[in-house]
C-alpha positions in Angstrom: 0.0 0.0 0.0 1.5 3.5 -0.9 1.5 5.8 1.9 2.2 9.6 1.9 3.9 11.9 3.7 1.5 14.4 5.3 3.5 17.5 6.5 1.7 20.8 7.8 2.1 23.9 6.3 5.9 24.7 8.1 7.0 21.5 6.4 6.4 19.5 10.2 5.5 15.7 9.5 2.3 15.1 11.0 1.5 11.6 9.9 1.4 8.7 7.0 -1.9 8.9 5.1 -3.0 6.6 2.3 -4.1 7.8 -1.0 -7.8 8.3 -0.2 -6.6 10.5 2.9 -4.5 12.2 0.2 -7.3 12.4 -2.3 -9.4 13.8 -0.1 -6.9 16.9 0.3 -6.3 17.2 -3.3 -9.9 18.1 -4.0 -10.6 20.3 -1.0 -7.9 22.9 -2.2 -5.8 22.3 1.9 -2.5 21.1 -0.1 -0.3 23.7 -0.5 2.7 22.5 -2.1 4.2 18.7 -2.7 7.6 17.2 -2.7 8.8 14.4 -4.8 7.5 13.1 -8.2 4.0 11.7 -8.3 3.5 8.3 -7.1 -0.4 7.5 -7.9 -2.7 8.8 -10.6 -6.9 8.9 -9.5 -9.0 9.4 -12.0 -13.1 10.6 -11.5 -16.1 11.4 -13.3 -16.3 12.4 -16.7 -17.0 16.9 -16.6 -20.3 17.5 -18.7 -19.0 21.1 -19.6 -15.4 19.9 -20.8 -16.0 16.2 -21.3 -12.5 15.8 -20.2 -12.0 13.3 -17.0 -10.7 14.8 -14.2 -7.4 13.8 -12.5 -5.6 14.0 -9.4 -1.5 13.4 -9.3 -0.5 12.2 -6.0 3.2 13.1 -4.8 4.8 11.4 -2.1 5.1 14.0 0.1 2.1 17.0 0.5 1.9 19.7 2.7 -1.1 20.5 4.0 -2.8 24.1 5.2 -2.5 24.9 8.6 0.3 24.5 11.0 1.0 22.1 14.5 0.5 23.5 17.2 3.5 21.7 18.9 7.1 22.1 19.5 9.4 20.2 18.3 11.1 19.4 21.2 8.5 18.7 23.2 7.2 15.5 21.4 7.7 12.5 22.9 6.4 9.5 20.0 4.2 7.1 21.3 6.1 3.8 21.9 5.3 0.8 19.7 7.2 -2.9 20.0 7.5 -2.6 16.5 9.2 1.3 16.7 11.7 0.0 19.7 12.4 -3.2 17.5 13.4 -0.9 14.9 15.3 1.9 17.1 17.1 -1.0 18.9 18.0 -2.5 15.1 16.8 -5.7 16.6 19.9 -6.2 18.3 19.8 -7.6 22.0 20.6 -4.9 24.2 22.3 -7.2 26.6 24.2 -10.3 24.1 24.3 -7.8 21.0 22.7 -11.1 18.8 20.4 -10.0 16.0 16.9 -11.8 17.2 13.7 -11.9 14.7 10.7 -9.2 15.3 8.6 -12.1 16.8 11.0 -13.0 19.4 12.1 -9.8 20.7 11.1 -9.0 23.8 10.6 -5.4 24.9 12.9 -5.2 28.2 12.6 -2.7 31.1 15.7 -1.6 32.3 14.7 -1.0 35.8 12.1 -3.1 36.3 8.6 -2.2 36.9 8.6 -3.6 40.3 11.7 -1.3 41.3 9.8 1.8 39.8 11.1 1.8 36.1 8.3 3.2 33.8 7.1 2.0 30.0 9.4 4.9 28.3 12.0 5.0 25.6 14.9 5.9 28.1 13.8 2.5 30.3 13.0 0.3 27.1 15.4 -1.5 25.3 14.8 -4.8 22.7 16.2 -7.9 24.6 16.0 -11.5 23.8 14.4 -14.2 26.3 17.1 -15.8 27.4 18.9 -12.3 28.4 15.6 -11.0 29.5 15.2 -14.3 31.6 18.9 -14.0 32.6 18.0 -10.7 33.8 14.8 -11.2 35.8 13.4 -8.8 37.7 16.3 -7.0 38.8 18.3 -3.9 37.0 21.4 -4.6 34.6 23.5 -3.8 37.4 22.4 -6.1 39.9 22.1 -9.2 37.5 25.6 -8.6 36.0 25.0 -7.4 32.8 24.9 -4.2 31.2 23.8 -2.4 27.8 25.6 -2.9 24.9 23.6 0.2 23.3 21.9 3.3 25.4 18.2 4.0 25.0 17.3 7.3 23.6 14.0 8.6 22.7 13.5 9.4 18.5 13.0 12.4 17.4 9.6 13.2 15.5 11.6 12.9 12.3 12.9 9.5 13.4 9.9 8.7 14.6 8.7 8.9 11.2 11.0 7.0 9.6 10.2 4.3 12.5 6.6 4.6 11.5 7.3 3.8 8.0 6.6 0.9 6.5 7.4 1.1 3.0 9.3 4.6 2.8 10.0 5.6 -0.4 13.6 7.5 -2.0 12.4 11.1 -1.5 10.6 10.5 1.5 13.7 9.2 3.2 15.6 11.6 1.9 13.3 14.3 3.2 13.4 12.4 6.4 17.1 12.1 7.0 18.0 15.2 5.8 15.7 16.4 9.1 17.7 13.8 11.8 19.9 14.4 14.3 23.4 14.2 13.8 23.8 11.6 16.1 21.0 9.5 15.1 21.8 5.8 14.7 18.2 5.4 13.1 20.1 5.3 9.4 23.1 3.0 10.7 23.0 -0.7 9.5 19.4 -0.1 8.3 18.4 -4.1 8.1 14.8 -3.1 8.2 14.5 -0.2 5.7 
């Protein structure tokens, strides 16, 4: 399924919507400018005045009227097993082995027990047997520690996390928004 980049008017990501979504802003006039070449013709009713069919390109990326009334820095993405899979590159954060979507295990750091919270600085991807190993006590205490730190994704990463099938531009568009420090783009085994 193609999915589209829905910015707001600033050029802010706000979301992936399919072409329907897209379609939708199209007719009603709210896109204000595009990015990247067009990725889906739809086609409509026959005009009576014209007799011409009418069309509506689709680009990958659109930008939509109106603007977020967030800041940047103060968005926290919503976490997902499938968005810390992806940030933690499906990597073990204790034995460093690469372990499948299905069998990862989404780890707390401190333990819930010992007041550790569901949040992307207490979260890491772990396999069972290291999650096991670990128990209900903190890396420390079991005698293990983090071969990678948890960090929370920016909105643009988040994005990218998101993402399913993320086309050229959009990833370009993306990462050209990242942190400098971002390990989102390293050894990219999912994109």
């Amino acid at each position: 399924m193609l999915s589209i980049l829905k910015l707001d008017a600033g050029g802010i990501p706000q979301c992936w919507i399919d072409t329907e979504d897209a379609t939708r802003h199209y007719a009603d006039n709210s896109v204000l400018w595009t990015l990247g070449d067009p990725i889906a013709v739809m086609r409509g009713g026959m005009s009576r005045l014209t007799g011409r069919q009418s069309i509506i390109e689709l680009h990958s990326i659109i930008a939509v009227k109106g603007s977020a009334k967030i800041n940047l820095f103060d968005v926290v993405p919503a976490i997902t097993k499938r968005k810390l899979y992806r940030r933690d590159r499906g990597l073990c954060a204790y034995c460093a082995c690469r372990i499948s979507e299905n069998d990862a295990e989404a780890e707390h750091i401190v333990p819930n027990s010992k007041g550790g919270s569901y949040t992307w600085m207490n979260l890491v991807v772990s396999c069972r047997p290291c999650n096991q190993r670990k128990g209900n006590r903190t890396p420390e205490r079991a005698g293990m520690s983090l071969i990678y730190a948890p960090y929370t994704p920016s909105l643009y990463e988040d994005m990218i996390l998101k993402g399913r099938n993320i086309l050229a531009d959009q990833m370009d568009f993306l990462a050209a928004n990242l942190p400098k420090d971002s390990r989102i783009l390293q050894d990219p085994f999912w994109v």
